[in-house]
C-alpha positions, 0 to 999 in steps of 0.5 A, a space after each residue: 807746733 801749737 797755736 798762740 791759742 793753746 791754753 798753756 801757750 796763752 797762759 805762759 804768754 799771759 804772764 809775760 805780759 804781767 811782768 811787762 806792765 809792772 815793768 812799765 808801771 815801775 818805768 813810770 811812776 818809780 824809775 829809780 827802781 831800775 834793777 827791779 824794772 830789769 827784773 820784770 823785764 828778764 821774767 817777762 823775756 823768760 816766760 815767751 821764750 817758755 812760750 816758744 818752747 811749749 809751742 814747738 813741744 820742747 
């Protein structure tokens, strides 16, 4: 298994976590936009769990 370090492990983890703070800026500051805010949080579950998946080599 790579480690959390593994540059395309942090790069894929990296973008996920820029879904996740558009999600909460959306959250905050536009929450009637519920279905983008869903949105990003979809990418952002998609992208750790491609994370997980180049971690283990797969």
């Amino acid at each position: 298994m790579r480690p959390p370090e593994d540059p395309e492990v942090s790069a894929w983890v990296a973008k996920a976590a820029e879904d996740l703070r558009a999600s909460n800026v959306l959250a905050q500051h536009a929450p009637h936009l519920e279905n983008i805010i869903a949105f990003h949080c979809q990418q952002a579950a998609e992208k750790l769990l491609k994370a997980l998946l180049v971690a283990v080599d797969r």
